[in-house]
C-alpha positions in Angstrom: -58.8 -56.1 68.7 -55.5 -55.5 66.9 -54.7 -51.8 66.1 -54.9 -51.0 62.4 -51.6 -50.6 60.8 -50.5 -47.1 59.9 -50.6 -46.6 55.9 -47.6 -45.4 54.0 -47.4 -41.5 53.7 -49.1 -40.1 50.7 -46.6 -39.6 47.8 -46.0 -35.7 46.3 -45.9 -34.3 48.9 -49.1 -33.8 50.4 -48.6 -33.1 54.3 -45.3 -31.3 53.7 -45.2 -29.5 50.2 -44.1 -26.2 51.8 -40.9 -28.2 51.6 -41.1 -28.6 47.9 -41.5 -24.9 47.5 -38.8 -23.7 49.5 -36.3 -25.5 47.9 -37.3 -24.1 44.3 -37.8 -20.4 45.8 -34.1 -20.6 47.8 -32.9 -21.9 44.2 -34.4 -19.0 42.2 -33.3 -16.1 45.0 -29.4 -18.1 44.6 -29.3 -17.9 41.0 -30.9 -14.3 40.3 -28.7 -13.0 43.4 -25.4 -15.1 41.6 -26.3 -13.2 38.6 -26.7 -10.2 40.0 -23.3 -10.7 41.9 -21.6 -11.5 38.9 -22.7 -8.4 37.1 -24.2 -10.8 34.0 -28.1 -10.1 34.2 -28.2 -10.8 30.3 -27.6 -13.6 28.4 -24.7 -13.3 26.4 -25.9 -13.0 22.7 -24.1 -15.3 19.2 -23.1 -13.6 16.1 -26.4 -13.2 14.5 -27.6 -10.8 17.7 -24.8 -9.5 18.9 -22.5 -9.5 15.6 -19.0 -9.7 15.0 -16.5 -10.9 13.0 -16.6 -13.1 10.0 -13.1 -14.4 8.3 -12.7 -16.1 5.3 -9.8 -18.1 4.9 -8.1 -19.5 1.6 -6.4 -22.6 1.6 -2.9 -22.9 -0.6 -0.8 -25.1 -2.0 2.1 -26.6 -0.6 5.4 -27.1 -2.3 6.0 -31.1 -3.0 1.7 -31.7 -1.9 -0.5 -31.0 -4.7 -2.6 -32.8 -3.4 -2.7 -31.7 0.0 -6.0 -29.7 -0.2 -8.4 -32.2 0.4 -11.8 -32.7 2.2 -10.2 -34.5 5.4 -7.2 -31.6 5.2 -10.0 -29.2 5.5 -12.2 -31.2 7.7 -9.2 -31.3 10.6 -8.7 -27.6 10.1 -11.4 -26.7 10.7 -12.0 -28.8 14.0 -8.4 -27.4 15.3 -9.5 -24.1 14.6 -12.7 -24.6 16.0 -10.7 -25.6 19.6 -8.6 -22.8 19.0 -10.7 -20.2 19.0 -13.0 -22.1 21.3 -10.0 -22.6 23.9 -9.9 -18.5 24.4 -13.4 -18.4 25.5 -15.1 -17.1 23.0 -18.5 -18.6 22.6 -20.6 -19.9 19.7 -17.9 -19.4 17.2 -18.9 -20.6 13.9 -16.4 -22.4 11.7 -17.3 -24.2 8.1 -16.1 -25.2 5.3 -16.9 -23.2 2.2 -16.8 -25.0 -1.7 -13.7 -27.1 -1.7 -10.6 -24.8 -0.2 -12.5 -22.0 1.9 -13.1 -22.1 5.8 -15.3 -19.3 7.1 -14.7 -18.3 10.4 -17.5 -16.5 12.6 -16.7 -15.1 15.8 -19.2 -12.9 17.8 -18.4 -9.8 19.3 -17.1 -10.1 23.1 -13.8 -9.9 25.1 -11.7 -12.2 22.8 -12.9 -11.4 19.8 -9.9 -9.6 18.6 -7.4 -11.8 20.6 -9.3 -14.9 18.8 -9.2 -12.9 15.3 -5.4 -13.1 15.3 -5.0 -16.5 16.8 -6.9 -17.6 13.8 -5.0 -15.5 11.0 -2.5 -17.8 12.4 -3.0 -21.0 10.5 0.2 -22.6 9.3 1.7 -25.8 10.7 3.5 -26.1 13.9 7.5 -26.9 13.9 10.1 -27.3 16.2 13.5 -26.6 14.6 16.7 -26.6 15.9 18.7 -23.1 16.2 21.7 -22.7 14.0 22.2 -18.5 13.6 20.6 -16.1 16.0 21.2 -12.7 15.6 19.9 -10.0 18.6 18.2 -6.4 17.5 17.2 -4.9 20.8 16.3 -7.5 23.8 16.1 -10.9 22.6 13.9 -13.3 24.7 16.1 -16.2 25.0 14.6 -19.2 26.6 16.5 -22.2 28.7 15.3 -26.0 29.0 16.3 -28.3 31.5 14.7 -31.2 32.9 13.8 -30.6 36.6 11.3 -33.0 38.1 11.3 -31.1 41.5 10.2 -28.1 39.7 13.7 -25.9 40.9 13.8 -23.9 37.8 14.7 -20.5 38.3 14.2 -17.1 36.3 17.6 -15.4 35.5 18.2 -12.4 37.4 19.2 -10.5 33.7 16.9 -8.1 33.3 16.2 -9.1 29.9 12.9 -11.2 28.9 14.4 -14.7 29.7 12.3 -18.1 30.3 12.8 -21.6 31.6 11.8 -24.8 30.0 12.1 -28.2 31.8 11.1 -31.6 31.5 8.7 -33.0 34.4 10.2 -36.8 33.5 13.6 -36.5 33.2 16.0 -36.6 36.1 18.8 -33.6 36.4 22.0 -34.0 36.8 24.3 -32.7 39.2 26.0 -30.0 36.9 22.7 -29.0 35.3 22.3 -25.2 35.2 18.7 -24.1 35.4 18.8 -20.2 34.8 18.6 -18.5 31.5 21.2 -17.9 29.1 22.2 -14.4 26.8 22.1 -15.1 23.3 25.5 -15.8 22.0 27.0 -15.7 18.6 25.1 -12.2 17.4 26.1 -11.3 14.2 26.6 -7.6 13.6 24.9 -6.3 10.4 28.3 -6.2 8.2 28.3 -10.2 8.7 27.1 -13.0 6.6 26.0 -16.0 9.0 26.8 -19.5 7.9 24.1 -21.9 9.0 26.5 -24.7 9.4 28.2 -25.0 12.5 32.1 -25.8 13.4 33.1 -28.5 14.8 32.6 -27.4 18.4 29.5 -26.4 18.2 29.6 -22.3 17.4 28.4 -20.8 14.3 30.9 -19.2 11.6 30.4 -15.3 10.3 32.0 -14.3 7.6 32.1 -11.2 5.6 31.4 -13.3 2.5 30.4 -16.6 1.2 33.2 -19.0 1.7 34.1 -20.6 -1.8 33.4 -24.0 -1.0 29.5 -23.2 0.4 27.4 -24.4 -2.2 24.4 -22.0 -3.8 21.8 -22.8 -1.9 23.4 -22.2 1.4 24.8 -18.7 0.0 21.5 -17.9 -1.5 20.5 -18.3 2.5 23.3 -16.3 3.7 22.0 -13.2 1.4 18.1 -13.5 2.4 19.1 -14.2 6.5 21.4 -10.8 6.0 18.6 -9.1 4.2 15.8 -10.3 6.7 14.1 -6.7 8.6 12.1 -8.6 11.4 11.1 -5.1 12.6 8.5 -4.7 9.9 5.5 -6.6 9.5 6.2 -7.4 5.8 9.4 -8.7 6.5 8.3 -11.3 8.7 5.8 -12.2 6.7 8.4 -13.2 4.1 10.8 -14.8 6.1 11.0 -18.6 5.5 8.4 -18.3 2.8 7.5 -21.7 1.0 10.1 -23.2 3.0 9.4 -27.5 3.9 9.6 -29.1 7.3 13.0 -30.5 5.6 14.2 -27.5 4.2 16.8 -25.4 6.6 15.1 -21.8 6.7 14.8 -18.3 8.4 12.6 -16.8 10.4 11.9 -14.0 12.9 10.6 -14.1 16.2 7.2 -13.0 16.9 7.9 -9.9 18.1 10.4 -9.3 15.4 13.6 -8.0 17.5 15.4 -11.5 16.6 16.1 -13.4 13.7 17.3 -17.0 12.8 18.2 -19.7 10.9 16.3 -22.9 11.8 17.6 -26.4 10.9 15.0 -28.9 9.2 12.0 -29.4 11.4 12.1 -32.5 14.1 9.1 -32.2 15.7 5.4 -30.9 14.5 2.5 -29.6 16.3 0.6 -32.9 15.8 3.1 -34.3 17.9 2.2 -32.3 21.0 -0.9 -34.0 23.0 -1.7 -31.4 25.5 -0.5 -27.9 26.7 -1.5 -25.8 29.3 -0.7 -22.3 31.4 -0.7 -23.0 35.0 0.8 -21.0 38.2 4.0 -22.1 39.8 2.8 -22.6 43.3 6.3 -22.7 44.7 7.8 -20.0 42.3 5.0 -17.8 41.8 4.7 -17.8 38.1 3.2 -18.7 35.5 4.4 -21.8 33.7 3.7 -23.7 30.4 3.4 -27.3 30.6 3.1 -29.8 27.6 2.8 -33.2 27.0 3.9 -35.2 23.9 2.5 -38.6 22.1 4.2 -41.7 22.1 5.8 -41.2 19.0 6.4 -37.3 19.6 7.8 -37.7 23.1 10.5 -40.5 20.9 11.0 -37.6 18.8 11.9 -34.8 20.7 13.8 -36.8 23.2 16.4 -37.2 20.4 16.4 -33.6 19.4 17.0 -32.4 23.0 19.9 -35.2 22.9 21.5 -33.6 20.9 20.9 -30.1 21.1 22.4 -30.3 25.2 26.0 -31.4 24.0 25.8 -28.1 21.7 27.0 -25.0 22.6 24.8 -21.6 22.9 22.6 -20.7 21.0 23.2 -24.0 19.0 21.4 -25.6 22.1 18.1 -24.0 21.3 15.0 -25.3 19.7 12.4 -23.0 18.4 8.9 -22.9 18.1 7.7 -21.9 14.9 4.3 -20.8 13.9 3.2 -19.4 10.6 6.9 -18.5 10.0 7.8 -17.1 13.4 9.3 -18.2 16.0 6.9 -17.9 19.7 9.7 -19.2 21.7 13.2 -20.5 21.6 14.6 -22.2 24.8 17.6 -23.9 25.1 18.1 -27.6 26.2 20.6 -28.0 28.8 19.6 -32.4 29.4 17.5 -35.0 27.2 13.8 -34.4 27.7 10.8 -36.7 26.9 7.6 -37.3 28.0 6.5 -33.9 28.9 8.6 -30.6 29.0 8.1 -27.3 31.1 8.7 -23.6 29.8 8.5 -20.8 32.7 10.4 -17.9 33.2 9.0 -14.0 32.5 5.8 -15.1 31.6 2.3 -12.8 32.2 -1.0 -14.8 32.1 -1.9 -13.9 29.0 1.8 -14.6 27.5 1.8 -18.0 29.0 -1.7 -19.2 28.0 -1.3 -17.7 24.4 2.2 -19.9 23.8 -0.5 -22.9 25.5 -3.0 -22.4 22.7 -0.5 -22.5 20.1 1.0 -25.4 21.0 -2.3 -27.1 21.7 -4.0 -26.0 18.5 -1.2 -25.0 16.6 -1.1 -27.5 13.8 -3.1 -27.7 10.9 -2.7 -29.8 7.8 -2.7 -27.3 5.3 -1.6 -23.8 5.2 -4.0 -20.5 4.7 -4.2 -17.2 3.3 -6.9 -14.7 4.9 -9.2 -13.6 1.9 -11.8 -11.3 3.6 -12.3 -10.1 6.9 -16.7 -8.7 7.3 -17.7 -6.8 10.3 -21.2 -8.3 10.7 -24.0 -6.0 12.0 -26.7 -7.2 14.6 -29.4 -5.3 12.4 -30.4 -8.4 10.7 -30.5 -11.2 13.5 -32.4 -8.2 15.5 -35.1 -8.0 13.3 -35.9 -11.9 13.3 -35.4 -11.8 16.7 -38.1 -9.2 17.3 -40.3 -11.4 14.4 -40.0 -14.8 16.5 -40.1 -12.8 20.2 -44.1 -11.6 18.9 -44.4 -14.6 17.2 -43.9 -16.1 20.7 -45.7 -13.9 22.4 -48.8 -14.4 20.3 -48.8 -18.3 21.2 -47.9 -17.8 24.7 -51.1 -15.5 24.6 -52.9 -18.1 22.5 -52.1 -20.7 25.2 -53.2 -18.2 28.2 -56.3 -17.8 26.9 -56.9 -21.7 26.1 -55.7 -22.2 29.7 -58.1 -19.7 31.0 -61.4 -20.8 29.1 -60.9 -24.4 29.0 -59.2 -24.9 33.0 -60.5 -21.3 34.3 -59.0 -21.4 38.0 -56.4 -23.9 37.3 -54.8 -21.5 34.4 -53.3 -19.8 37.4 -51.2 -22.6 38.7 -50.1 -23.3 35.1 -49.4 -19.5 34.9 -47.3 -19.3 37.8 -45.7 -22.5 37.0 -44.6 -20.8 33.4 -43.4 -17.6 35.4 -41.1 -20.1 37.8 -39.8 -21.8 34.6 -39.2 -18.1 32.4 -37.1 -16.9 35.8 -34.8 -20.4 35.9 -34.5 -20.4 32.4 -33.4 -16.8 32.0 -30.9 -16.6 34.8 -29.5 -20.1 33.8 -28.7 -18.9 30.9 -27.1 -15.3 32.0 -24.9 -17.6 33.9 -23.8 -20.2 31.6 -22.7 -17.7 29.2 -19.4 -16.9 31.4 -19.1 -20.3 33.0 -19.4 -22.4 29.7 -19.9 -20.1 26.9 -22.9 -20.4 26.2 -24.2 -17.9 23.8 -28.2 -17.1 22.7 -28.9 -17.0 18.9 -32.2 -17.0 17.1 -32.0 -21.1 16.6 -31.8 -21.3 20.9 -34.7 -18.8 21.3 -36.3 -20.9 19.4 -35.9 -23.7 21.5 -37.2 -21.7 24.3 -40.2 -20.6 22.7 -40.6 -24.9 22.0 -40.4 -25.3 25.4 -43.3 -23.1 26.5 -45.3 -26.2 24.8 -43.2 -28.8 26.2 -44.3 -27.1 30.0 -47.6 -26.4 29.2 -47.9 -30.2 28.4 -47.2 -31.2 31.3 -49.5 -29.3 33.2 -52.1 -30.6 31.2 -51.5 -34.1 31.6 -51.4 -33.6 35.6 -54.7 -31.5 35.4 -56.7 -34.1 33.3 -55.7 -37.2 35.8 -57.6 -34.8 38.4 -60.5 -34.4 36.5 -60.7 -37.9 35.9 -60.5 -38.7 39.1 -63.4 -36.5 40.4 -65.3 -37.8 37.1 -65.6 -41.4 39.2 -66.9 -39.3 42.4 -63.9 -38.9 44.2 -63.4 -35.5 46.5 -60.6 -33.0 45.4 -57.9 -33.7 47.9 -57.7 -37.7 47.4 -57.5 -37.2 43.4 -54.9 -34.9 43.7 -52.7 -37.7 45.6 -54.0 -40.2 43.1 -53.6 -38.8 39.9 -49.9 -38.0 40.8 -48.2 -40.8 40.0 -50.4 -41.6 36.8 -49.7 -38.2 35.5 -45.8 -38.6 36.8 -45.0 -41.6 34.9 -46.3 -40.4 31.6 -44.8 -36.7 32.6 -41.6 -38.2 33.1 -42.0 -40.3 29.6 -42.5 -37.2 27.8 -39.8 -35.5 29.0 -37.4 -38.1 28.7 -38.0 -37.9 25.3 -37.7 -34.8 24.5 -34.1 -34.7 26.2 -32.8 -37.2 24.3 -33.9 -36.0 21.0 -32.1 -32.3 22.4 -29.0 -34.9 23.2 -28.5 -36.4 20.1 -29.3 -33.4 18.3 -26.4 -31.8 20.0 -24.2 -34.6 19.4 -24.3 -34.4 15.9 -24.6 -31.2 14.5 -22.4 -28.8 14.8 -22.6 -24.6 15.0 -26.3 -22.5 15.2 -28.4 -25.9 16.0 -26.2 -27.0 18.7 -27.4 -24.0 20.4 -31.2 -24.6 19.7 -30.8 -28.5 21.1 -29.1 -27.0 24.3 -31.8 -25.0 24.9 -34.5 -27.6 24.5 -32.6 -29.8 26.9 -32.0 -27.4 29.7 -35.5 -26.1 29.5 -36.3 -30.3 29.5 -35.2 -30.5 32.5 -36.3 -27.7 33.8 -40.3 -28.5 33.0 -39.0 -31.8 35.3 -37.7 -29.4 38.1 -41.1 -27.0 38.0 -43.4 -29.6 37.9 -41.7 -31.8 40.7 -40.9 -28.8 43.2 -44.0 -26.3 42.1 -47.2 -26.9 40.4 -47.2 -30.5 42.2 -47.1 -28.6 45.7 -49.2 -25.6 44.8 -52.6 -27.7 43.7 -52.0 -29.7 46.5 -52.4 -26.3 48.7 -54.8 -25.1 46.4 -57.2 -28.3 47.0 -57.6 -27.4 50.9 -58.9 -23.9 49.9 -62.7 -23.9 50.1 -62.5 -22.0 46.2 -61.4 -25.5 44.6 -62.3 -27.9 47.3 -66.0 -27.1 46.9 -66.2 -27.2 43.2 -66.9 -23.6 42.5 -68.0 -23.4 38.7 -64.9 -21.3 37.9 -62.6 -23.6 39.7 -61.8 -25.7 36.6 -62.6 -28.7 39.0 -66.8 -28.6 39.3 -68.0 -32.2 39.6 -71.4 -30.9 37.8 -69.8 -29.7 34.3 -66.9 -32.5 34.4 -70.3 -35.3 34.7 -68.8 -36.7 37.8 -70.5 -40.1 38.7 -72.1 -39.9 42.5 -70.2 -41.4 45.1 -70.3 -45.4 45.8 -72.0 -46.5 48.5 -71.9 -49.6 50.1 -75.2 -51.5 50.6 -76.0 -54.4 53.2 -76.9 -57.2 52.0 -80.1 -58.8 54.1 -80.3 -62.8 54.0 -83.7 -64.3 53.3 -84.5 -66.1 56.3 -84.5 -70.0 56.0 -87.1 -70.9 58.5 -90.4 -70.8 57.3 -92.0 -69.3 60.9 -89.5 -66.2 60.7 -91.1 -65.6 57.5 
């Protein structure tokens, strides 16, 4: 007789679920101890917990574009400030569009919040314009660009504040020089620069206007020897009103240099990517951007020319909001991409990044109000939804308890595994992705509490169905599992993709209440998988549930379980009539 074949391994888990738990019990000692480790045992907290910082900013008119305030103007500022802000790490910053020319601006309180503050007070369009007039007040920070595909550059041994820009496509040639320049062609403060050049290339001073320089350009000379960069006002004004075609002044951003700029060539929306990045070979810290198509076309025709000038008519500057962040001088064509290293600190280099990434906006904008906003408020709703919470967590306890009796302890403990992964997830995404509580995402926690409980449910009633036909505790376990795991699984899915859309397209507070009814989505998915699955299928060898005691939640007598089917044999009435 033929040996019976072996049957295939019950499913769940049910010789091995040991397994199950110690997987789920070595993730929750990793993540509290990473926590713990990285000194972030709370979740960090949005604007309306934690407060901050709320900006108000006004949009004006530009000269020549009345009709430049507009709702797609507005729309794209406020996604570029948005990344801005967002690009210096700080979390759950708010920013919306107010009536038809205001953008409010909320950032919480954290690191960057000051850092992010400025960055967004600093909201007019992005230029590069060619150098015509530099005049030095202390150290000016004079920049040099030169294309260098192997990366040679090199910091001038000057002790003044001098970087080095080069191109990562173009090819150098043998008389490139790759270290930084002084500024030449300071004008002392007797001296009234021309803007023009000569013909080879060096910028005329004069003590006054030459007769044949028409108004305009005189009217420049007076403001550019008038310009104090060493007071805040004074930047401020510099190159006021002026157009991407008009020839302007401006100070440098640390106001100890001022210049005249030719007509812009290039514009922020030009500039596809920019970012600060260590020079493994020099040991410092570089900028590296990339252009467009059409901006790469651009500024490979600006650099042409500025290389065959002579210092400081070889520089470009960078302008932002009327000051110039850098000025390097081109020593070969560039395109493609560029590269500006030199005296750069981290910070330095990944500020200049963020400007040149997020840099242009559309329109221009004046800061109306700056609020300090208190955590008084978003504390008191917080403490109004935590009890509101904790009454219907206690609502479902008791549920659990009268309706399931022993089996609300597995669904207890399976809450209590999903509260710790939930909690220390989210003290951990907060520094790894920004992700910041606020009373919408506590909310989705608390929605989640029903989402879990759900679950439990389903899995609990497929047992008691299964001992309602009159089967013993153990085999209904194993066979309501996969019933209850399909329709878990359905459930869940669900849910996650409601969160996911949800998160796709809104924008500010309910992005963070849809990220938290995901994540706690999947982690219902993880709990019941690795936890409550394993635990009632230790629970059903103890003699307390196994047997059917009354407060088990599992008594065949109260659930109206059907007796057990018995097979009968069946007796043949004898055909011949003497057996009878």
């Amino acid at each position: 007789m033929a040996a019976p074949k072996k049957g295939r391994g019950p499913s769940g888990g049910q010789g091995r679920p040991g397994r199950a738990l110690a997987l789920i019990l070595i993730a929750m000692v990793a993540l509290t101890g990473g926590m713990f480790l990285s000194g972030h045992t709370t979740p960090r907290l949005g604007i309306d917990l934690a407060g901050g910082t709320s900006i108000t900013l006004k949009a004006k008119s530009q000269p020549g574009k009345p009709d430049a305030i507009n709702q797609t103007n507005m729309d794209t500022a406020v996604s570029i400030i948005e990344r801005r802000v967002n690009g210096l790490g700080v979390s759950e910053a708010e920013v919306q569009t107010q009536g038809r020319d205001n953008i409010i601006v909320n950032i919480p309180k954290g690191t960057n919040s000051k850092q992010a503050r400025e960055q967004v007070g600093t909201t007019a369009q992005l230029y590069f314009r060619p150098v015509l007039t530099v005049t030095a007040g202390q150290a000016t920070p004079t920049d040099t660009a030169s294309p260098s595909a192997s990366g040679s550059a090199k910091p001038s041994a000057s002790p003044s504040d001098k970087e080095t820009a080069s191109g990562s496509k173009a090819t150098p040639s043998a008389g490139a020089t790759t270290q930084g320049r002084a500024v030449t062609g300071a004008l002392t403060k007797d001296t009234s620069p021309s803007p023009s050049a000569s013909t080879s290339g060096t910028p005329k001073a004069s003590a006054s206007p030459s007769a044949s320089v028409d108004p305009a350009t005189a009217e420049l000379q007076k403001r550019f020897a008038a310009l104090d960069c060493s007071t805040k006002a004074g930047r401020a004004k510099a190159g006021a009103n002026a157009k991407p075609t008009d020839t302007t002044i401006a100070c440098s951003s640390e106001g100890d240099a001022k210049y005249v700029l030719g007509p812009a060539e290039v514009s922020g929306t030009d500039v596809d990517s920019a970012k600060a990045t260590i020079d493994q070979q020099r040991g410092m810290w570089i900028v590296q951007m990339d252009f467009t198509d059409k901006g790469s076309k651009k500024f490979q025709q600006i650099t042409s020319k500025l290389s065959q000038q002579q210092s400081p008519m070889n520089q470009f500057a960078i302008a932002l909001d009327g000051e110039v962040v850098s000025a390097p001088q081109v020593n070969e064509t560039l395109s493609g991409s560029a590269e500006i290293s030199g005296s750069f600190t981290q910070q330095s280099a990944q500020d200049l990044a963020n400007v040149l990434s997020y840099g242009a906006l559309p329109l221009s904008f004046d800061e109306d109000t700056v609020t300090t906003v208190t955590a008084a408020l978003g504390g008191e709703q917080l403490q109004a939804g935590l009890i509101a919470g904790a009454i219907g967590l206690a609502l479902v306890v008791i549920y659990l308890v009268a309706y399931y009796r022993g089996l609300a302890l597995i669904a207890l403990l399976s809450l209590l595994v999903s509260g710790i992964l939930t909690y220390t997830l989210m003290s951990l995404l907060g520094p790894a992705i920004g992700f910041a509580l606020n009373l919408p995402a506590v909310c989705g926690a608390i929605v989640a509490i029903g989402i879990t409980a759900d679950s439990f449910i389903v899995y609990f009633e497929r047992i008691r169905d299964e001992i309602r036909d009159g089967r013993t505790l153990r085999p209904a376990v194993e066979r309501a599992w996969p019933r209850a795991r399909r329709t878990i699984l359905v459930s869940d899915f669900v849910s996650f993709l409601a969160a996911a859309v949800l998160f796709i397209v809104t924008v500010g507070k309910v992005q963070g209440f849809a990220f938290t009814l995901g994540l706690t989505t999947l982690l219902d998915v993880v709990v019941v998988f690795l936890f409550t699955k394993p635990v009632m299928t230790l629970m059903a060898r103890t003699k307390f549930f196994s047997g059917g005691h009354p407060w088990s939640g599992l008594d065949p007598k109260r659930l109206g379980a059907k007796p057990p089917l018995r097979r009968t044999r069946r007796i043949n009435a004898p055909t011949d009539p003497k057996e009878a």
